[in-house]
NUKOL-282010 format. One record per residue (C-alpha): x, y, z; residue number from 1. Coordinates in nm, 4 decimals, always signed. Example, Ala and Ser with C-alpha at 12.3 -4.5 7.8 and 13.67 -1.06 7.14 Angstrom:
BEGIN
R        xx        yy        zz   nr
R   +1.2300   -0.4500   +0.7800    1
R   +1.3670   -0.1060   +0.7140    2
END
This chain:
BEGIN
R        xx        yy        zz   nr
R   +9.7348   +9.2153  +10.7994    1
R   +9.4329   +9.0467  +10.6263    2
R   +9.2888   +8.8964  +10.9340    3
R   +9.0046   +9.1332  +10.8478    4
R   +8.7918   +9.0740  +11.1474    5
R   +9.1513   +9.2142  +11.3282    6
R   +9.1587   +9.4808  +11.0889    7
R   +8.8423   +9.6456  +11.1274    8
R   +8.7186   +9.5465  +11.4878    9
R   +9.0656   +9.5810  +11.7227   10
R   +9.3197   +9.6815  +11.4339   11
R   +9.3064  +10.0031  +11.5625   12
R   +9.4073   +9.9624  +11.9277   13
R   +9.6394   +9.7390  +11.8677   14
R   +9.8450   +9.9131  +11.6256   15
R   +9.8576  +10.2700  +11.8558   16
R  +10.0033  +10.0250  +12.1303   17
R  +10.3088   +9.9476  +11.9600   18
R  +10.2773  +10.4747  +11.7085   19
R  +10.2561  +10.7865  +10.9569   20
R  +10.4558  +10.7125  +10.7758   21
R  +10.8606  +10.6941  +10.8185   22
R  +10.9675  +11.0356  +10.9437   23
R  +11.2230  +11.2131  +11.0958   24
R  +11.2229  +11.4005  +11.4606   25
R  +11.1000  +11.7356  +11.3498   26
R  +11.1834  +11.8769  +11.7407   27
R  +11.5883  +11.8476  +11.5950   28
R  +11.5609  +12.0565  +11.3112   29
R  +11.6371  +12.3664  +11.4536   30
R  +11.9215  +12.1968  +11.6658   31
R  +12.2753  +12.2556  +11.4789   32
R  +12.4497  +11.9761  +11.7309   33
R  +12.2313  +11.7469  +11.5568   34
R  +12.2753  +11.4612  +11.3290   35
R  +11.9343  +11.3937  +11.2337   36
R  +11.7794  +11.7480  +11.1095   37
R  +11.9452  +11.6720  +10.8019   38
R  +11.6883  +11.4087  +10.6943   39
R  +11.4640  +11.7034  +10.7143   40
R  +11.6257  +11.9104  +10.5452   41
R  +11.9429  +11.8182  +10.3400   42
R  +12.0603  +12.1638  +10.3489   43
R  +12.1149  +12.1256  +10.7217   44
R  +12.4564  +11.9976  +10.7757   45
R  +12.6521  +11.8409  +11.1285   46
R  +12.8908  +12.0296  +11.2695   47
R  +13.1357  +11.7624  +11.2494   48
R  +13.1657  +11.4673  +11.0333   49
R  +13.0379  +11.1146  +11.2191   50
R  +12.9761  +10.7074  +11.1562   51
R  +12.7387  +10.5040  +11.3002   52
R  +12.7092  +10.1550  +11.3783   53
R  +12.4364   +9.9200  +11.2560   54
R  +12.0721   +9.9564  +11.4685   55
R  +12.2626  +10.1728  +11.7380   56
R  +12.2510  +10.4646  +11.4840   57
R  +11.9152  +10.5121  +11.5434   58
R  +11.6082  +10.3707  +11.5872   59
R  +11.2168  +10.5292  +11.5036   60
R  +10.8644  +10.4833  +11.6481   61
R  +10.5839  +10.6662  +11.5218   62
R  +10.2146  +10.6284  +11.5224   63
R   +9.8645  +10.8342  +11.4555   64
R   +9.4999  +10.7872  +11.4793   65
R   +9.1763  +10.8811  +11.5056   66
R   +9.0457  +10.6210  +11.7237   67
R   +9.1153  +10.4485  +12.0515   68
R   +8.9478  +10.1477  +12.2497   69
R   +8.6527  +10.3466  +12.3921   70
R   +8.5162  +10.3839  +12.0493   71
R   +8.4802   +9.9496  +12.0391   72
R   +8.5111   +9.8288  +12.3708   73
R   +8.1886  +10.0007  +12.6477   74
R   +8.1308   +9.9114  +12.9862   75
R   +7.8320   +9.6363  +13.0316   76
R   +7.5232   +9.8307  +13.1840   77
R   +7.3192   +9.4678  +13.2472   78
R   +7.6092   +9.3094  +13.3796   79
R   +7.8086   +9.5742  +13.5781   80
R   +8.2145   +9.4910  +13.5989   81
R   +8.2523   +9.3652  +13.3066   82
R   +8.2952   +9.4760  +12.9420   83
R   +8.1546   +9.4433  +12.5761   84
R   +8.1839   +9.5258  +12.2636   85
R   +8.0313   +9.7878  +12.0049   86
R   +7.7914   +9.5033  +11.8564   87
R   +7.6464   +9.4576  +12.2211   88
R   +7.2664   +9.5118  +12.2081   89
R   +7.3351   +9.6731  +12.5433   90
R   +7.4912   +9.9465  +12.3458   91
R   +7.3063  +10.2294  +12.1737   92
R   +7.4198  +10.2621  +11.8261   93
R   +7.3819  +10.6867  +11.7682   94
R   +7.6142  +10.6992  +12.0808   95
R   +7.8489  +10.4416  +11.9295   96
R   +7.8438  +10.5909  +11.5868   97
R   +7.8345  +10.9496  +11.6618   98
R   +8.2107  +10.8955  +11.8583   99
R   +8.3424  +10.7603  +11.5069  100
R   +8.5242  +10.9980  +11.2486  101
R   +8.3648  +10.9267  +10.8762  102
R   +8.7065  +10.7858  +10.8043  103
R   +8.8780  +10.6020  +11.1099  104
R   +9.2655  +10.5962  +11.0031  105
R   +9.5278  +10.4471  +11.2003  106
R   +9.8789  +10.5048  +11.1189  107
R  +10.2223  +10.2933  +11.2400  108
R  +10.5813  +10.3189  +11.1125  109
R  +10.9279  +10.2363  +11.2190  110
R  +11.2974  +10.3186  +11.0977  111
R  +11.6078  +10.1061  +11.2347  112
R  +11.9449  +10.2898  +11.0951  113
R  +12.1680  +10.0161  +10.9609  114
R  +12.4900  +10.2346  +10.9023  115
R  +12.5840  +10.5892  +10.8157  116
R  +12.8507  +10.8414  +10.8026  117
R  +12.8899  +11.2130  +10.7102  118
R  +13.2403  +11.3836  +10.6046  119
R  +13.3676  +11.7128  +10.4220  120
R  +13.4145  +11.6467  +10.0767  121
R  +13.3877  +11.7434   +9.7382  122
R  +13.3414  +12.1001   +9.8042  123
R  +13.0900  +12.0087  +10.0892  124
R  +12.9700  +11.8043  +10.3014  125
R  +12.8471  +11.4136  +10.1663  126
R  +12.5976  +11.1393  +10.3843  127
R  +12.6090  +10.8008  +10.3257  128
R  +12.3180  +10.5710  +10.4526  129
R  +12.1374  +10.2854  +10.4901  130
R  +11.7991  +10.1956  +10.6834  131
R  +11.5158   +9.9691  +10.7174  132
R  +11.1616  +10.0978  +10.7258  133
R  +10.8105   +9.9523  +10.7644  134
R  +10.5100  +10.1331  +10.7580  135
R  +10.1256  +10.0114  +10.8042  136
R   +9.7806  +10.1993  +10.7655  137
R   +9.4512  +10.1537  +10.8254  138
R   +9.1600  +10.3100  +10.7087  139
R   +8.7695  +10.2069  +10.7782  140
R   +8.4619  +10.4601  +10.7152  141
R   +8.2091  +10.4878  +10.9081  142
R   +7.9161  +10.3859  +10.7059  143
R   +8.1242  +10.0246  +10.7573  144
R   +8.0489  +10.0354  +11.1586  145
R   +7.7163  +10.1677  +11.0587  146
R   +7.6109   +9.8365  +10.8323  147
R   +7.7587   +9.6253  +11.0711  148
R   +7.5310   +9.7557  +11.3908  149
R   +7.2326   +9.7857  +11.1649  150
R   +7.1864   +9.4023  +11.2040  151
R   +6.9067   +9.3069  +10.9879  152
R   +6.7139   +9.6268  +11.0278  153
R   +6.6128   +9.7765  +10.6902  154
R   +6.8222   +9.9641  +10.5082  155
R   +7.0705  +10.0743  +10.2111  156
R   +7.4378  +10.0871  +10.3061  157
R   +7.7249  +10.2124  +10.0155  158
R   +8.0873  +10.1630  +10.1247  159
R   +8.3779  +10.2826   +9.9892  160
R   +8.7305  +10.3145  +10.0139  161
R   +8.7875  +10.0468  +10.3167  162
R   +9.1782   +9.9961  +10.2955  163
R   +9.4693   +9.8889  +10.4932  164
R   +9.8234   +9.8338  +10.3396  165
R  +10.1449   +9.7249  +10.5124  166
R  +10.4958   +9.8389  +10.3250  167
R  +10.8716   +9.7107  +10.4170  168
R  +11.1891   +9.8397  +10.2204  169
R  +11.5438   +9.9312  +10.2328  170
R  +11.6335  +10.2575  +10.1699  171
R  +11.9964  +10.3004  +10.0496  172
R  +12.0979  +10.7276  +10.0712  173
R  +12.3328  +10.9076   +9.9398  174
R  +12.3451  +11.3498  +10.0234  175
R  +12.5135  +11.6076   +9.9922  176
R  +12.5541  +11.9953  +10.0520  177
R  +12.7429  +12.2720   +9.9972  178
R  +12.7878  +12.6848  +10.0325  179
R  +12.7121  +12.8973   +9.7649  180
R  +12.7969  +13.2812   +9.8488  181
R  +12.8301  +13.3895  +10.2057  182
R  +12.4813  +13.3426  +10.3132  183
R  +12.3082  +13.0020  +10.0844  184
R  +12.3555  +12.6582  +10.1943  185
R  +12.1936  +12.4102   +9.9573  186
R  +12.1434  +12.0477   +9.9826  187
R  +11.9860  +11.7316   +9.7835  188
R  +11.9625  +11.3410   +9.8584  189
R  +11.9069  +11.0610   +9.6330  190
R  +11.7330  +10.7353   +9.7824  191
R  +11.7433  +10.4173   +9.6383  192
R  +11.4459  +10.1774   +9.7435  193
R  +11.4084   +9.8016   +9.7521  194
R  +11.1199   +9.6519   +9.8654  195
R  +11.1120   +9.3589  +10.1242  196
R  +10.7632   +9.2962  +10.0941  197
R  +10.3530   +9.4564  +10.0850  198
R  +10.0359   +9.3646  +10.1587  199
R   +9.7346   +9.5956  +10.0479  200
R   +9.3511   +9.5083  +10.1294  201
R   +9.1735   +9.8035   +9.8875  202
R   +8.7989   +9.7703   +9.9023  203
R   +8.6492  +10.0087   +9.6421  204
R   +8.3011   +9.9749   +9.6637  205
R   +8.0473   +9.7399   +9.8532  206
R   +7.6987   +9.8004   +9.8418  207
R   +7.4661   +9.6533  +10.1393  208
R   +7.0625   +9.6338  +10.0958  209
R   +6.8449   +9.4489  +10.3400  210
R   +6.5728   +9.1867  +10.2491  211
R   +6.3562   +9.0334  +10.4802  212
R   +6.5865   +8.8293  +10.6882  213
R   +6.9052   +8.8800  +10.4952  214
R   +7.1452   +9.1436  +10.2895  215
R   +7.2169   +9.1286   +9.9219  216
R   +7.5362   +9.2434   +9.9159  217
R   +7.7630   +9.3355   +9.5861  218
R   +8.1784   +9.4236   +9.6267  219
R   +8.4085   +9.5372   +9.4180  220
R   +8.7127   +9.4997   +9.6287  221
R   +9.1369   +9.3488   +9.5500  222
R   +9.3763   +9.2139   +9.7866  223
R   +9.7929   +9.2631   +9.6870  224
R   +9.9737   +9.0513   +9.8380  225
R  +10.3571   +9.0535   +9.7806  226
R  +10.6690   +8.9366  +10.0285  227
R  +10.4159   +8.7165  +10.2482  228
R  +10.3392   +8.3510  +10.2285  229
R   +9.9381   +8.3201  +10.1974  230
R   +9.7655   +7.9655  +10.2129  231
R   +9.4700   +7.8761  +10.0184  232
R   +9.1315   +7.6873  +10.1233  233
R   +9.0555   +7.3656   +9.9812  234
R   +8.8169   +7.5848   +9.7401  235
R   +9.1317   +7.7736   +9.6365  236
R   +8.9742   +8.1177   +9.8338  237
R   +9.2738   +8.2807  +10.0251  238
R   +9.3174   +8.1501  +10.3918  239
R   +9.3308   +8.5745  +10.5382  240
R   +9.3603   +8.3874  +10.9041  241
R   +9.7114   +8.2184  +10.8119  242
R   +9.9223   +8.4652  +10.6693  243
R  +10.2937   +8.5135  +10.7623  244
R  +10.5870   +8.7482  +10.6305  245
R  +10.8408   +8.5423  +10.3911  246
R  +11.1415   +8.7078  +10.2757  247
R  +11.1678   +8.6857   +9.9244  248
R  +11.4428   +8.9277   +9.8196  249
R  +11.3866   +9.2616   +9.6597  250
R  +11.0216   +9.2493   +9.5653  251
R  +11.0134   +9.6168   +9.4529  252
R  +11.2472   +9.9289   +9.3236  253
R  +11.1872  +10.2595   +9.3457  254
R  +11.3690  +10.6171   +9.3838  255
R  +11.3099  +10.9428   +9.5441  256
R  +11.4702  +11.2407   +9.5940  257
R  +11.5600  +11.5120   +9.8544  258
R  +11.6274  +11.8924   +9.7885  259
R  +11.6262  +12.1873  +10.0736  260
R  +11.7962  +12.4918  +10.1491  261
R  +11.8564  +12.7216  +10.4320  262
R  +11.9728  +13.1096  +10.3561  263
R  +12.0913  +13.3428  +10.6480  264
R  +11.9053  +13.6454  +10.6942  265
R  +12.1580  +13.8294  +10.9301  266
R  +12.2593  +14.1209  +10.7001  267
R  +11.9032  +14.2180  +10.6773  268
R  +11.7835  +14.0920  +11.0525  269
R  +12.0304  +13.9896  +11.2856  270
R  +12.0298  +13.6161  +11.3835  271
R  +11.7460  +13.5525  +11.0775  272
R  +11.7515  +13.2290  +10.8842  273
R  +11.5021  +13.0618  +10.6755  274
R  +11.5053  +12.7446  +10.5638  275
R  +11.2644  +12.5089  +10.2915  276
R  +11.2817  +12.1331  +10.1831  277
R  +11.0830  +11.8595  +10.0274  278
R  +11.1646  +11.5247  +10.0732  279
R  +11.0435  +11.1871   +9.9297  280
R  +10.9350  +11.2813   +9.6015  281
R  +11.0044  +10.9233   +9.4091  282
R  +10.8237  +10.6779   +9.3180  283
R  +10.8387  +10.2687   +9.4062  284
R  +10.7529   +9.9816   +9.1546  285
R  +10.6354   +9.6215   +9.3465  286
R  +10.6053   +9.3010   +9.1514  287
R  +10.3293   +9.1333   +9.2145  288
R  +10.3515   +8.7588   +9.3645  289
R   +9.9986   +8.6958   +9.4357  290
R   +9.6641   +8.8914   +9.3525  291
R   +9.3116   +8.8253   +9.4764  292
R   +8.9518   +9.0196   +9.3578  293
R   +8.6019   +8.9826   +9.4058  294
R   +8.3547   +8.9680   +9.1168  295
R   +8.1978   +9.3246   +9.1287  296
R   +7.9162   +9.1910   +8.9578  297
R   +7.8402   +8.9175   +9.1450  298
R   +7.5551   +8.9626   +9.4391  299
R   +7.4990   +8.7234   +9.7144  300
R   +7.3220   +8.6789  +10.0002  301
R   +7.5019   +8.7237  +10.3712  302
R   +7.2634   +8.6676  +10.6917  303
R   +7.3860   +8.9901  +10.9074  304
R   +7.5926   +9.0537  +11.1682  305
R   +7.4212   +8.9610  +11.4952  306
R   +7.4476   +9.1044  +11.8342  307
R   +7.6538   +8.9526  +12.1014  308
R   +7.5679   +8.8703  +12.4433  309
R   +7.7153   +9.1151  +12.7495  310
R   +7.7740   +8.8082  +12.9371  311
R   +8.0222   +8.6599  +12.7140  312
R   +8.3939   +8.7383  +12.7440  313
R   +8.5151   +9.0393  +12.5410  314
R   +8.7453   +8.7720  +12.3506  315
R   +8.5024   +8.5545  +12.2352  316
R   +8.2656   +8.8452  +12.0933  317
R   +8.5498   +8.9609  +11.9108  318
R   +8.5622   +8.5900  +11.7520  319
R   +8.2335   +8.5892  +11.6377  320
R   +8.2648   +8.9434  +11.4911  321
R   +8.5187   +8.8036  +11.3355  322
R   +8.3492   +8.5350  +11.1709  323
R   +8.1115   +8.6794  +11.0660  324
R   +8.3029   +9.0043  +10.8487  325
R   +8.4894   +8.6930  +10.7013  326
R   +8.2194   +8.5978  +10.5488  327
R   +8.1141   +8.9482  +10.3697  328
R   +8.3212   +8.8218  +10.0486  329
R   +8.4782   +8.6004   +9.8540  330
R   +8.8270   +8.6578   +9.6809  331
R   +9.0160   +8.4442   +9.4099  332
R   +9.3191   +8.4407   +9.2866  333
R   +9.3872   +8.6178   +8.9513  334
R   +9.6870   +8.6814   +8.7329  335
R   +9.9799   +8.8510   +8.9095  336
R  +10.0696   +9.2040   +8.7929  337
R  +10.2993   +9.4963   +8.8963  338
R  +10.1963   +9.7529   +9.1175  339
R  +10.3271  +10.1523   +9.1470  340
R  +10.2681  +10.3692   +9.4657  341
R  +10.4356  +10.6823   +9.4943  342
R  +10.6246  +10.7610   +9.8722  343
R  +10.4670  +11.0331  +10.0756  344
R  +10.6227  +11.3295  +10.0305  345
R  +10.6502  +11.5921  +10.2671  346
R  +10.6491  +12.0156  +10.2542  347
R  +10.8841  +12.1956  +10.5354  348
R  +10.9211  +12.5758  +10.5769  349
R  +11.1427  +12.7052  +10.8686  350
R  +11.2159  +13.0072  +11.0171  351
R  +11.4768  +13.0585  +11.3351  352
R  +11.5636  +13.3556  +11.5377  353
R  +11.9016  +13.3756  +11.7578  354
R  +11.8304  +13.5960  +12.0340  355
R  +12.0832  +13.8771  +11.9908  356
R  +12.3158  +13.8954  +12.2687  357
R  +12.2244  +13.5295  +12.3514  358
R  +12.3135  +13.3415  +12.0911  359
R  +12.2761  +12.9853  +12.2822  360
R  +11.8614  +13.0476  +12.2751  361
R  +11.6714  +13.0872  +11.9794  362
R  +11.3033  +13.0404  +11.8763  363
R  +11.1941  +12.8592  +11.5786  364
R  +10.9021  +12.8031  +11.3536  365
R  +10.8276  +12.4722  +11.1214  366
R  +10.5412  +12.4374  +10.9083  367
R  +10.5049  +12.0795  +10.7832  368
R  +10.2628  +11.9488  +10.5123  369
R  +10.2492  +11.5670  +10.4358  370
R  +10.0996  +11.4236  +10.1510  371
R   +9.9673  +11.0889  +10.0652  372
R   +9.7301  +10.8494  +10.2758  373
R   +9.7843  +10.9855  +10.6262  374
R   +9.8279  +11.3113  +10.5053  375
R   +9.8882  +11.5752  +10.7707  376
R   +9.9383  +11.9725  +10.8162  377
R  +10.1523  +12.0738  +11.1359  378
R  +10.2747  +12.3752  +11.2589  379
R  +10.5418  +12.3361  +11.5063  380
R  +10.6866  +12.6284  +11.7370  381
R  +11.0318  +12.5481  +11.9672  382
R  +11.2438  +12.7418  +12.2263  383
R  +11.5925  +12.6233  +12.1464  384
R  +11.9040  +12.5857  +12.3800  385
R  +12.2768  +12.5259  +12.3665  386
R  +12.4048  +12.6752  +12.6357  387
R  +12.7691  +12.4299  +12.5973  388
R  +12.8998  +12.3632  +12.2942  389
R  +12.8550  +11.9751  +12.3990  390
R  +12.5047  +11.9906  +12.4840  391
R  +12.1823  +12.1142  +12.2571  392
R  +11.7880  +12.0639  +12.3400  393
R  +11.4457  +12.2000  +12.2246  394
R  +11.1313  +12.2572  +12.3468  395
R  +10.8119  +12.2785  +12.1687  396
R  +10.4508  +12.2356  +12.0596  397
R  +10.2684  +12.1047  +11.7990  398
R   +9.9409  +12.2034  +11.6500  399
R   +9.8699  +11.9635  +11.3521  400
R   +9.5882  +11.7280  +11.1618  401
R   +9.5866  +11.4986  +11.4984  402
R   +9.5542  +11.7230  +11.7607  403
R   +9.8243  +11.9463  +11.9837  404
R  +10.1232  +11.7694  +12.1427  405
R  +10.4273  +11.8732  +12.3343  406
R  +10.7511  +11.7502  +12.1611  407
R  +11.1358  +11.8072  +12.3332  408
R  +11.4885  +11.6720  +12.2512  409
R  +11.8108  +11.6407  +12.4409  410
R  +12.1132  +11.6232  +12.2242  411
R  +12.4931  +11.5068  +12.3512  412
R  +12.8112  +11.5935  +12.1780  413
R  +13.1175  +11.6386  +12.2786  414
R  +13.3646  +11.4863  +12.1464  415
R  +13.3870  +11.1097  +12.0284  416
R  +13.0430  +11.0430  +12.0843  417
R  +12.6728  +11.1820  +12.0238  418
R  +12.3751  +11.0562  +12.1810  419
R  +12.0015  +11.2136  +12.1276  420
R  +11.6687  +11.1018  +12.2561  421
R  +11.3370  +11.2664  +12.2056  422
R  +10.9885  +11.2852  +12.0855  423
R  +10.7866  +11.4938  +11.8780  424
R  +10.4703  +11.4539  +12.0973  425
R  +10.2822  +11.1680  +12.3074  426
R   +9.8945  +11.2299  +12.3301  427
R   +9.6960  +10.9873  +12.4388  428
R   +9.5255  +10.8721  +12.7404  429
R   +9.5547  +10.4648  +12.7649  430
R   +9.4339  +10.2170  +13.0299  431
R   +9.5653  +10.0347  +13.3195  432
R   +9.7413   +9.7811  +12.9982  433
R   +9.9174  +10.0677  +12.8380  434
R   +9.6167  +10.0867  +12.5525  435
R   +9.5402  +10.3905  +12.3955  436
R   +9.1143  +10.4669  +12.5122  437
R   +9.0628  +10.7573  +12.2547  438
R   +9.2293  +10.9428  +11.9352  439
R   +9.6390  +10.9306  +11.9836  440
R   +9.9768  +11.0724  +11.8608  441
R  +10.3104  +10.9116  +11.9940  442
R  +10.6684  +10.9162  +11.8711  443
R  +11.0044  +10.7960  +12.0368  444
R  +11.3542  +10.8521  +11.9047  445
R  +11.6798  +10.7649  +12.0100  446
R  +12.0323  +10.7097  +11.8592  447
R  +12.4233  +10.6756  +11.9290  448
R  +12.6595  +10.7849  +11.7050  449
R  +13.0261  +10.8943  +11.6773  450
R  +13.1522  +11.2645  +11.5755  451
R  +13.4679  +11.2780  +11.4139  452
R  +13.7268  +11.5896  +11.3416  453
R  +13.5858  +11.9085  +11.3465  454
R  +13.4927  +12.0770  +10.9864  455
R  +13.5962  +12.3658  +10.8765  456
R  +13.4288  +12.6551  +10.6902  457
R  +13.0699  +12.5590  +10.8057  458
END
């Protein structure tokens, strides 16, 4: 993760291969066959109770960004068939710039499902579960791109807020909701976190100015590195290029919690419900292993980045890129310390009308606010179907913070056995390798797991 030549040259592209944050299919959350709308909501409960076995549970690819492989990689006018890079001379740097956002953010997580189960009890209905989730961001303005195609041209370049940060944890949870009246069904979770292992690369503040055949550069920049095994130079400066994850136990401990509730409207409007929840609201607590920082006050000299030949392979201008934003700074090790990050919580308001007469369609509404780092407003809208009590699926489209994108489910239940697959969007137009070319949105989930007696009083 603190290759940083990877991290701001190709980070992007390769990261939307693989798809902000650990969430939850938002296309099933109108679906009452489903067993996933309850990480949603916790208000929303199964129709029956269930168990799952480890990884085939379910399973959780998501990813978002701004940027795609046409914003870094162009088509060679001088030497036709082949292609360069941004930093090619052959490339005019207003048309490369103005395709950039002012803050280029990529965004990857995953969830694997390690066990869970769901039963009537205690008055209710209780969830028991236990997953693995990763998550990784990236985040590079544009004035960055803009210092580093300036060359040695004059000029004054302030940076700020150039980050990327990977996080890993467990995330033990325990729900549970019940009836109160005829018409209120509330719901709350507790989550218990333990981190596996960070890695955060948080530059503040760099300021660029160009002399006569060099820059004077000053940064004010930290690197958090906890869970991975980092090497050290021979001057004791961190090795970025040799970096590998080392499992190290719990590293970190946090907590967040889960509340939502869903009230049906029908006495007022028939086949009315409306539903709220907000999930994640915690906190997480890493102990630091190893800490690295640049002297702020410290200004040295850096010869520029310098433009690459079109004849050379793509690879190999990549290398030298990379060489070269290596050498922007220096870091050193300095006393370990504790770090606190708060999860990304999320806001979700829902609304679903049964068709009377046809009560196996409805239409639904779900307005979704995310906060933190890749934070996100969406407004979903999905035609819903269950024409068999065995089968469930929905249909619908998303307008949100990274563009519009078609999302669907298909859910399976009859008895002994539930199976769902779906997505809550894919937008992106890739290459001939399966490579996104421009901004994306893509999300895949899929799951098997095992319905038990039927409940009663739902």
């Amino acid at each position: 993760m603190f290759d940083i030549k990877k991290a701001t040259v190709f980070a992007s592209v390769l990261l939307c291969a693989v798809t902000v944050s650990a969430q939850s299919l938002s296309s099933a959350y109108f679906l009452s066959g489903s067993y996933t709308r309850q990480e949603l909501n916790p208000a929303l409960t199964p129709e029956r109770a269930y168990f799952s076995l480890p990884v085939l549970g379910g399973f959780e690819l998501n990813a978002n960004s701004n940027v795609g492989l046409s914003n870094f990689v162009y088509n060679s006018t001088r030497y036709p068939g082949k292609l360069t890079s941004f930093m090619s001379a052959d490339v005019d740097g207003n048309t490369f710039l103005s395709a950039l956002k002012n803050r280029n953010s990529i965004g990857f997580s995953s969830t694997i499902e390690l066990l869970s189960t769901g039963f009537s009890q205690f008055g209710g209905y209780t969830t028991i579960g236990l997953k693995l989730k990763d998550s990784e961001e990236l985040f590079v303005p544009k004035e960055f791109f803009a210092f580093m195609k300036a060359g040695l041209s004059d000029g004054q370049y302030l940076i700020e807020d150039l980050n990327s940060k990977v996080r890993a944890y467990a995330d033990l949870q325990l729900g549970h909701s019940r009836k109160i009246g005829d018409n209120l069904r509330v719901g709350a979770r507790i989550h218990v976190l333990a981190g596996l292992g960070y890695a955060d690369l948080n530059v503040k503040r760099m300021n660029a100015v160009s002399g006569a055949a060099q820059w004077r550069l000053s940064m004010d920049a930290e690197a958090r590195v906890n869970g991975f095994k980092l090497q050290t130079k021979d001057d004791g400066t961190p090795d970025f290029d040799k970096v590998k994850y080392q499992f190290q136990g719990i590293t970190g401990i946090g907590m967040a919690f889960d509340l939502g509730a869903e009230y049906n409207l029908s006495d007022f409007v028939d086949g009315l419900k409306l539903s709220a929840s907000v999930t994640d609201l915690g906190f997480m607590n890493w102990s630091e292993v190893q800490t690295f920082a640049t002297n702020p006050n410290d200004e040295f000299t850096f010869d520029g980045f310098h433009g690459v030949a079109d004849e050379d392979e793509l690879n190999r201008q990549s290398d030298e890129i990379g060489e070269r934003l290596e050498a922007l700074a220096t870091f050193h090790e300095t006393d370990s310390k504790s770090y606190s990050a708060a999860p990304a919580a999320t806001f979700r308001i829902g609304a679903q009308y049964c068709i009377p007469g046809v009560r196996w369609l409805s239409a639904g509404e779900l307005l979704t606010i995310r906060t933190g780092s890749m934070s996100m407003f969406e407004s979903r809208t999905s035609v819903n179907f269950a024409p068999f009590t065995w089968f469930d699926a929905s249909l619908n489209v998303a307008f949100s913070t990274y563009g519009t994108a078609l999302g669907w489910i298909v859910n399976f239940h009859p008895n002994g056995i539930n199976f769902f697959v779906g997505s809550d969007g894919f937008r992106a137009k890739l290459n001939k390798n399966s490579v996104p070319l421009n901004d994306c949105t893509a999300s895949i989930m899929a799951g098997l797991r095992f319905p038990l007696e039927q409940l009663l009083d739902m």
